[in-house]
Backbone as CSV, one residue per row, in Angstrom:
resi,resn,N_x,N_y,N_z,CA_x,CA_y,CA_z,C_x,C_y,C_z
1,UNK,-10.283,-18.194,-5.818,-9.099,-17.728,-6.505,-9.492,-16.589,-7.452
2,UNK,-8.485,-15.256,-7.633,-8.636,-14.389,-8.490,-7.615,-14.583,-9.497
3,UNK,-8.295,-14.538,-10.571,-7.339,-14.954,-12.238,-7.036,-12.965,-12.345
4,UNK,-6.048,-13.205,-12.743,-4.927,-11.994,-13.373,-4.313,-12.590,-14.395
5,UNK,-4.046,-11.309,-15.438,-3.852,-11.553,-16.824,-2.275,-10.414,-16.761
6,UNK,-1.653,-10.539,-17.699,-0.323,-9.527,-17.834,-0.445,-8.182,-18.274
7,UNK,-0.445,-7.354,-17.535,-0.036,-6.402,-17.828,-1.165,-4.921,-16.502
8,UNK,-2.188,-6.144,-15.624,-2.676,-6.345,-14.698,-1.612,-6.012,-13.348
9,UNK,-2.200,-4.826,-12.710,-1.854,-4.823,-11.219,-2.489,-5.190,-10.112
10,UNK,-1.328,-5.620,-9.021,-1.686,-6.943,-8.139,-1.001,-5.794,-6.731
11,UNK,-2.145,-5.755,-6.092,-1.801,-5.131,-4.755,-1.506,-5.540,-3.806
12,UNK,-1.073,-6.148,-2.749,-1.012,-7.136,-1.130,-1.836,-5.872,-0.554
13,UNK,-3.240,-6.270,-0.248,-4.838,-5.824,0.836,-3.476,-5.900,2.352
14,UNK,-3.088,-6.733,2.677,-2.753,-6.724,4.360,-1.423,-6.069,4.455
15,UNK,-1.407,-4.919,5.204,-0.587,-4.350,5.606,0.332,-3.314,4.119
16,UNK,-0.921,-2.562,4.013,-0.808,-1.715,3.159,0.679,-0.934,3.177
17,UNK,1.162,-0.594,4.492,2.509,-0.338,4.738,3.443,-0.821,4.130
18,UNK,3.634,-1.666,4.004,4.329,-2.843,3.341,4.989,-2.359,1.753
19,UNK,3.737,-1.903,1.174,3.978,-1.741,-0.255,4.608,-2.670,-1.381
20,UNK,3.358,-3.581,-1.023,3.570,-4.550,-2.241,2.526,-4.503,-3.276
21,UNK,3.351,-4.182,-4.438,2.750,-3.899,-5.515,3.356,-4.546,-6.652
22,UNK,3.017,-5.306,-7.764,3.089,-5.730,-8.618,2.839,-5.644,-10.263
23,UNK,3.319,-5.566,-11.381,2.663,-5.254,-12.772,3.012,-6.891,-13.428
24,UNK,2.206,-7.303,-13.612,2.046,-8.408,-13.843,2.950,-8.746,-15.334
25,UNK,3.400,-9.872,-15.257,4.517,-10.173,-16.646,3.858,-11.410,-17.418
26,UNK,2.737,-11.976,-16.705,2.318,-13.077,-17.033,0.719,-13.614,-16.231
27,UNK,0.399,-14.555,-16.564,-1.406,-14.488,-16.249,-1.067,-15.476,-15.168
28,UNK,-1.904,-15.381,-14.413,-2.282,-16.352,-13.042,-3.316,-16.556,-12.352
29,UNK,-3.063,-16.723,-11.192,-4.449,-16.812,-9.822,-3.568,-16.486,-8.416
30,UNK,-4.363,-15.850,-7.770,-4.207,-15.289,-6.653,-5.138,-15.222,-6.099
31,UNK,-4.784,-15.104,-4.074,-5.893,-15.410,-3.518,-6.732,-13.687,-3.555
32,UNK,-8.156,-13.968,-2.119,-8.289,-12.753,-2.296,-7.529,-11.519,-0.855
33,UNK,-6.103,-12.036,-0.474,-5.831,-10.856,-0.020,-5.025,-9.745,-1.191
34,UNK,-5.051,-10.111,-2.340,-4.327,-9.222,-3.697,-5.384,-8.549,-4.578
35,UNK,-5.578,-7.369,-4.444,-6.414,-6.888,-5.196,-5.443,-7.037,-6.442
36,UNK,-6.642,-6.841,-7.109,-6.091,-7.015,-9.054,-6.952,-5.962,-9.927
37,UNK,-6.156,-5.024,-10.398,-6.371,-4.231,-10.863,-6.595,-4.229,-12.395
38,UNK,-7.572,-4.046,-12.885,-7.387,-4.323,-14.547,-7.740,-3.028,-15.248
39,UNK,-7.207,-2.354,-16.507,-7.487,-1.422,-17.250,-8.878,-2.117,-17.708
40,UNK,-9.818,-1.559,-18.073,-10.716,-1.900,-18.665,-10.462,-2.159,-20.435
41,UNK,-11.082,-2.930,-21.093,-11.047,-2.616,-22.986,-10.667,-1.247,-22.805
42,UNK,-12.295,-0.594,-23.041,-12.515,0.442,-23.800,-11.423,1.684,-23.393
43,UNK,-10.772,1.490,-21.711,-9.763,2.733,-21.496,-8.389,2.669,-21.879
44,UNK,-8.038,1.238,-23.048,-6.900,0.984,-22.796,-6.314,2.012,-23.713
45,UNK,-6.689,2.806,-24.365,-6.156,3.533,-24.994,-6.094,5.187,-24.538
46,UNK,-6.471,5.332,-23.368,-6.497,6.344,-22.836,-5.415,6.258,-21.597
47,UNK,-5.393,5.019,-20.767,-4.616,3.976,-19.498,-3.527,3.486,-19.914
48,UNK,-2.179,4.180,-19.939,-1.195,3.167,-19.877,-1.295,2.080,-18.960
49,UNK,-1.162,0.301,-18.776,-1.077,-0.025,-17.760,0.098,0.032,-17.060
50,UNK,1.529,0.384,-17.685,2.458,0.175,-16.777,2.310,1.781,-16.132
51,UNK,2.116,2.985,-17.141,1.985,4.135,-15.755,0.707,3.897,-14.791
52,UNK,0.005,3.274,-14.864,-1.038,3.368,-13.865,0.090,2.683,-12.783
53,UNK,0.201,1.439,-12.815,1.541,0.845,-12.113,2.324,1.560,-11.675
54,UNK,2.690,2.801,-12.158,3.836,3.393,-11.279,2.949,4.434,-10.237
55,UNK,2.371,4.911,-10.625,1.140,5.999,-10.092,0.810,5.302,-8.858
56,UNK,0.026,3.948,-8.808,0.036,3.222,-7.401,1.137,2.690,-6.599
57,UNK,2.046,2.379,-7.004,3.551,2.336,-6.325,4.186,3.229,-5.756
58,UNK,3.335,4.206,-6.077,4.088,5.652,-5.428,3.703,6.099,-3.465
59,UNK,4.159,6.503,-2.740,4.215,6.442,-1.725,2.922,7.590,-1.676
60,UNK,1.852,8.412,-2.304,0.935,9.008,-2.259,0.085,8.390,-2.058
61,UNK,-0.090,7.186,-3.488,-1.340,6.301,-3.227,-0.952,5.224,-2.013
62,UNK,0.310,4.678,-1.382,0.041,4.160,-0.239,-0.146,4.643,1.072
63,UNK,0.387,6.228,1.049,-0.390,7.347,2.006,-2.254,6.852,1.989
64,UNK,-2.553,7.149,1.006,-3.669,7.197,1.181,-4.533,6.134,1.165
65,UNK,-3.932,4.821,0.949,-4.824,3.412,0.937,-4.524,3.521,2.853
66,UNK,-3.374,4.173,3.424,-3.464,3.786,4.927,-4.294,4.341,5.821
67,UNK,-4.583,5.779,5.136,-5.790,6.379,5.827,-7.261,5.468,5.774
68,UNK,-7.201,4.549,4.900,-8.705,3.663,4.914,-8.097,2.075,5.429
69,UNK,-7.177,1.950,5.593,-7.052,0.269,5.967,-7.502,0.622,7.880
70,UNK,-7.785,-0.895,7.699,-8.778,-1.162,8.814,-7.976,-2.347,9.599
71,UNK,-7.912,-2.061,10.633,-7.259,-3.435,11.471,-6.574,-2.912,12.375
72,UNK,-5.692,-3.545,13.743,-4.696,-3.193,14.088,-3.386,-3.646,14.025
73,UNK,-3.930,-5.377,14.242,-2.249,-5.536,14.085,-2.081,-6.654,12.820
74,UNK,-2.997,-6.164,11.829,-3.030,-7.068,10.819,-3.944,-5.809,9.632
75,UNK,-3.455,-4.664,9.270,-4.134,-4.175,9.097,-4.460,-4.308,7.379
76,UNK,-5.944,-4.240,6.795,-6.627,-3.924,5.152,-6.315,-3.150,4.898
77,UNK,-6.666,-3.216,3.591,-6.923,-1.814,2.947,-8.398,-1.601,2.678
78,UNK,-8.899,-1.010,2.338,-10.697,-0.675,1.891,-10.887,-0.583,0.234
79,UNK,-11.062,-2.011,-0.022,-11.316,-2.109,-1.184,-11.802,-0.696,-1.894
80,UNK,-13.213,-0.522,-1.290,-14.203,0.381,-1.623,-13.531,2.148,-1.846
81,UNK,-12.439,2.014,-0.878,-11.790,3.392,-0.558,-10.503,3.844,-2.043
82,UNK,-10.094,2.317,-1.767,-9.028,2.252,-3.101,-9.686,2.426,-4.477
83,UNK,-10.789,2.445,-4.735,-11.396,2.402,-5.860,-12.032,3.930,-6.262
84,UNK,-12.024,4.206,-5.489,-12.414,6.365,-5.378,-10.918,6.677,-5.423
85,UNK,-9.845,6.371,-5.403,-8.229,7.002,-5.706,-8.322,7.619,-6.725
86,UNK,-8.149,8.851,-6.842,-8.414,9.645,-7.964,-6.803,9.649,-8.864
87,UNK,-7.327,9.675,-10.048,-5.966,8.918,-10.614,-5.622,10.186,-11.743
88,UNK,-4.842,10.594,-12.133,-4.288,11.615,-13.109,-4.129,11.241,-14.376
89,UNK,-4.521,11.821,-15.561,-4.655,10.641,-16.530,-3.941,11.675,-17.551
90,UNK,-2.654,11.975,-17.897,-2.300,12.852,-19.087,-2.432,12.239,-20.617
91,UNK,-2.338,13.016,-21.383,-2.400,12.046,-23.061,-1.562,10.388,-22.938
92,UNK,-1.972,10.001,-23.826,-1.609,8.569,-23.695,0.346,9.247,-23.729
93,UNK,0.560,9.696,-24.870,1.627,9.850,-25.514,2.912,10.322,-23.935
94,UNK,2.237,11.413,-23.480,2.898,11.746,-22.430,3.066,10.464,-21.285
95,UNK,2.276,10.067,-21.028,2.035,8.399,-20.219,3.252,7.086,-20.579
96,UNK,3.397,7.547,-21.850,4.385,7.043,-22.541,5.874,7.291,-22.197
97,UNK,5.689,8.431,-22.195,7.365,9.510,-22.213,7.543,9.134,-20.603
98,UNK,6.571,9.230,-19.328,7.109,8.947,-17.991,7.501,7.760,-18.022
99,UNK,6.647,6.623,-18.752,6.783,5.728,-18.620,8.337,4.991,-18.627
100,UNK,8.595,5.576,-20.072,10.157,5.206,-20.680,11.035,5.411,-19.506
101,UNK,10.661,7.155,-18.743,12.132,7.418,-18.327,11.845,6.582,-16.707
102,UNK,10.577,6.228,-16.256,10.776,5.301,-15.312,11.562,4.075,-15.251
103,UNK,11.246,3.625,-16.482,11.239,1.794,-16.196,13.474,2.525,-16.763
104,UNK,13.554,3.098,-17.304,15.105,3.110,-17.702,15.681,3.348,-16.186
105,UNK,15.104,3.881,-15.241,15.461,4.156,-13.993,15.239,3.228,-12.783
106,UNK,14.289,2.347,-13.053,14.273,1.035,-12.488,15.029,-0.099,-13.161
107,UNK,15.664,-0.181,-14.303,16.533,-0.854,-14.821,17.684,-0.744,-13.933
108,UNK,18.161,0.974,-13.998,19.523,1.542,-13.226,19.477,0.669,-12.018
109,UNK,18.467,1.417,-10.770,18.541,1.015,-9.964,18.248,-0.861,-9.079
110,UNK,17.248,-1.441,-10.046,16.938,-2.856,-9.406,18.117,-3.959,-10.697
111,UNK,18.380,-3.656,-11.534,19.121,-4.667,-12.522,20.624,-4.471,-12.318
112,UNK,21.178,-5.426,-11.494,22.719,-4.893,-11.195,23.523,-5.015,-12.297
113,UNK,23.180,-5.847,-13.496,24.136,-6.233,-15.071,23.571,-4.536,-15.572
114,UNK,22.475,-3.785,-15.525,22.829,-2.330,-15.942,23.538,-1.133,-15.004
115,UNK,22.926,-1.485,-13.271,23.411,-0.179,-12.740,24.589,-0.449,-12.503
116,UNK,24.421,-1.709,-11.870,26.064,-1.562,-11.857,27.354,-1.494,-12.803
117,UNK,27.612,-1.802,-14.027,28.687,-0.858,-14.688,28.113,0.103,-14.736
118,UNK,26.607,0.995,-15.190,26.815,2.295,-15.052,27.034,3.257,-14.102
119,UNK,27.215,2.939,-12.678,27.138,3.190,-11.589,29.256,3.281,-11.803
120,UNK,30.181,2.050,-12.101,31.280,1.507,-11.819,31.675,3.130,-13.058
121,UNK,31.106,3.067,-14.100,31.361,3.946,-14.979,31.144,5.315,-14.525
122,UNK,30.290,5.782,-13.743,29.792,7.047,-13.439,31.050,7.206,-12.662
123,UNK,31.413,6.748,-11.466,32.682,6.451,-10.260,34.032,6.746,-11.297
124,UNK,34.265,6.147,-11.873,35.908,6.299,-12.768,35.547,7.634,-13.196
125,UNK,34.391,8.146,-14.180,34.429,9.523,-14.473,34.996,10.646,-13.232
126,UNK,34.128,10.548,-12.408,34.221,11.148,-10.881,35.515,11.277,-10.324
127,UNK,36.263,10.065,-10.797,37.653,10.055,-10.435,38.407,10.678,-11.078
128,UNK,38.251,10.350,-12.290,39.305,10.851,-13.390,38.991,12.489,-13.164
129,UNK,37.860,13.324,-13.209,38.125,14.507,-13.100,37.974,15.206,-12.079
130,UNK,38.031,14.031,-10.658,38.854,14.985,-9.163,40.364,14.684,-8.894
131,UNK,40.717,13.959,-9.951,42.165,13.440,-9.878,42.865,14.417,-10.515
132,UNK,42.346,14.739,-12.058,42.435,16.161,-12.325,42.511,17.443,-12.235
133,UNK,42.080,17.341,-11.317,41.676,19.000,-10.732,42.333,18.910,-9.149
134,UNK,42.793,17.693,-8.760,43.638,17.848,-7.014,45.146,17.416,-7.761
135,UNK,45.223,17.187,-9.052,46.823,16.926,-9.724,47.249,18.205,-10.246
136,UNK,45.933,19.003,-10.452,46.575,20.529,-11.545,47.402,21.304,-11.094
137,UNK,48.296,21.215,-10.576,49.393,22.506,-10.030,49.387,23.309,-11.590
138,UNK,49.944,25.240,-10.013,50.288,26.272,-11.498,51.658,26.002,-11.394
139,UNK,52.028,26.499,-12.382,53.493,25.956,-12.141,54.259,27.429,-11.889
140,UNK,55.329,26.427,-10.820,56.197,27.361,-9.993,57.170,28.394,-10.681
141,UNK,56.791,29.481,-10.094,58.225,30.950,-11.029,58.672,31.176,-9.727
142,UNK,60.044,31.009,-10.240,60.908,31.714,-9.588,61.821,32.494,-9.393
């Protein structure tokens, strides 16, 4: 068993396609097809862990874990390969600022008690000012 702690990313090794990826909310154990990703101490102040989390969730780094997974109809990933992923590291502060406007955008889209009234709200705007503008007659001289 592999112990993971919160704030720790958790990869699914089989069938890298897939794209299962995880940021951990809480500590556990997992087997070893989940790699587990940990910021180290000393980088945590350089490593956001939730942008590192978004950085591997991104369809680049699972481009490129597929160029090294191994198998055919059950296919890995390459531990060894995933660990050379060259990772982009801007000031913490900036790491920060993506961070915010991500997770407010995964709120939108995966939390239906936010997107959806803001979604129901965006729609009535939309309405109200094409209802407006297909109601505006000039008015008739005659």
């Amino acid at each position: 068993m592999t112990r993971f702690e919160t704030g720790d990313i958790l990869i699914g090794n089989i069938r890298p396609y897939l794209k299962k990826i995880w940021c951990a909310t809480h500590s556990g154990g997992t087997n070893g097809d989940v790699l587990v990703v940990r910021i180290q101490k000393e980088n945590e102040n350089e490593l956001n862990s939730k942008f590192l989390y978004y950085l591997l969730s991104s369809d680049m780094f699972f481009e490129y874990n597929m160029q090294f997974a191994k198998g055919a109809k059950m296919p890995r990933g390459d531990k060894a390969s995933i660990m050379k992923y060259k990772i982009p590291i801007p000031p913490i502060a900036e790491q920060e600022r993506i961070t915010g406007i991500l997770d407010k955008f995964d709120s939108l889209v995966n939390d239906i008690s936010i997107g959806l009234p803001a979604e129901i709200d965006g729609r009535r705007k939309q309405y109200n000012y094409y209802r407006g503008k297909l109601l505006e007659f000039k008015p008739l001289t005659h």
